[in-house]
C-alpha positions as CSV (number, residue, x, y, z in Angstrom):
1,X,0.0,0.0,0.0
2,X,1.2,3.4,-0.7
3,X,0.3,7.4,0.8
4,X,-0.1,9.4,-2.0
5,X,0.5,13.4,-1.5
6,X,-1.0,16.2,-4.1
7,X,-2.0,19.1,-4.3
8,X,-5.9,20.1,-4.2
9,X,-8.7,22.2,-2.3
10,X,-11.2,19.8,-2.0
11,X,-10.8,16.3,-1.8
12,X,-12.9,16.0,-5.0
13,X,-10.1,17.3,-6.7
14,X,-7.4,15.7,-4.9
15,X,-9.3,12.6,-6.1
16,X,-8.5,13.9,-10.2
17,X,-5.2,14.7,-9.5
18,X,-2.9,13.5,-12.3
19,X,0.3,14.4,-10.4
20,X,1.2,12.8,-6.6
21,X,4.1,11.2,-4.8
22,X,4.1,7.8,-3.4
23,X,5.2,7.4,0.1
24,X,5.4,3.4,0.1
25,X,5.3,0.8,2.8
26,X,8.8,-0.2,2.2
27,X,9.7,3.7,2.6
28,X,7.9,4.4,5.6
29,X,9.3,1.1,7.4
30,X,12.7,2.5,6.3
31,X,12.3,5.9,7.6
32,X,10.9,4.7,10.9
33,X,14.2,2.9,11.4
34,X,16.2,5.5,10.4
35,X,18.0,7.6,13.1
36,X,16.8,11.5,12.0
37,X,17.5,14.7,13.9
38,X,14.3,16.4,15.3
39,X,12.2,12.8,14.5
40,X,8.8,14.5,15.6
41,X,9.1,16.1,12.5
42,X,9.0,13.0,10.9
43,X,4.8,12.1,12.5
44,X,3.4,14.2,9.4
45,X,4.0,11.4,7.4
46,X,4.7,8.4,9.5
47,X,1.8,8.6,11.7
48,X,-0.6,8.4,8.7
49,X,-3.6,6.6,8.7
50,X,-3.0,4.0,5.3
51,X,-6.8,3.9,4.9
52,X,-7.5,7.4,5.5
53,X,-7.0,11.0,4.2
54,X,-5.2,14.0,5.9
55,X,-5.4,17.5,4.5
56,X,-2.2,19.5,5.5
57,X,-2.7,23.2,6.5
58,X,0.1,25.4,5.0
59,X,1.7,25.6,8.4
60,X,2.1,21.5,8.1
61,X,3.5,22.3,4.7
62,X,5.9,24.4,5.3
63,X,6.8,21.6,8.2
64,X,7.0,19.3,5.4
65,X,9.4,21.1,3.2
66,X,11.6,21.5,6.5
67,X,11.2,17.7,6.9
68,X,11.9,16.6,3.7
69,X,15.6,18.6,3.9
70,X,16.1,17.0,7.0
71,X,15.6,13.2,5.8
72,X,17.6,14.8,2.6
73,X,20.7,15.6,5.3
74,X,20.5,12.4,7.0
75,X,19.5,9.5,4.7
76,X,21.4,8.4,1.4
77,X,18.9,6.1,0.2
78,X,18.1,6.7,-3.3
79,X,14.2,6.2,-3.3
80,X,14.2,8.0,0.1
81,X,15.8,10.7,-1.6
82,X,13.7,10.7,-4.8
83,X,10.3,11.1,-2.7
84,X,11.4,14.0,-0.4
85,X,12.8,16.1,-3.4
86,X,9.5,15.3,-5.3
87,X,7.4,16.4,-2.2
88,X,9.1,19.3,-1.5
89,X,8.8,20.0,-4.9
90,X,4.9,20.1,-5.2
91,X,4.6,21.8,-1.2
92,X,6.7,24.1,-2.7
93,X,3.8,24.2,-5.6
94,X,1.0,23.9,-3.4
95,X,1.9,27.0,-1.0
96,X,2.7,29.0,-4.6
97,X,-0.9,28.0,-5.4
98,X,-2.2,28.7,-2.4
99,X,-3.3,25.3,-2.1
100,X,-3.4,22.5,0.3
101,X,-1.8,18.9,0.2
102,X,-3.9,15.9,0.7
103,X,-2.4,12.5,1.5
104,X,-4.7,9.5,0.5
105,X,-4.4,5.9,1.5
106,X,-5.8,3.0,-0.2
């Protein structure tokens, strides 16, 4: 099962959205094991509910884009990597837009 983060208003649209990062299972274990400076950080994406939805306020995403250059700092794992440039990238987007991010679960 995978997270998926975009960005959207309603969850309507976060529904239609064409563009998302994947936050896998294999990821999240990985990141839970991982040894990362200021790990409370780290509950806006590993405390998620796999079944549910969270919306994140623009306070949470700016958290996010904090957390995403910490686990950039501390972890050299490629995928790892990959996913926390690609959701800074559309936080970055969404706080542009003056939007919100949604992450879904299956």
């Amino acid at each position: 099962m995978a997270i998926d983060f975009c960005i959207a208003n309603t969850s309507k649209e976060a529904a239609r959205s064409e563009k998302y990062v994947s936050l896998t299972d294999d990821m999240q274990d990985s990141l839970k094991k991982k040894k990362i400076p200021h790990k409370a950080f780290m509950e806006l994406i590993l405390d998620l509910d796999p079944y549910g939805d969270k919306v994140y306020s623009p306070n949470e995403i700016r958290e996010l884009i904090e957390m995403c250059s910490l686990i950039k700092s501390s972890i050299k794992e490629k995928k790892i990597i990959l996913f926390s440039n690609e959701l800074q990238e559309i936080c970055n987007s969404a706080l542009q837009q003056n939007k919100l991010i949604f992450a879904i679960g299956d």
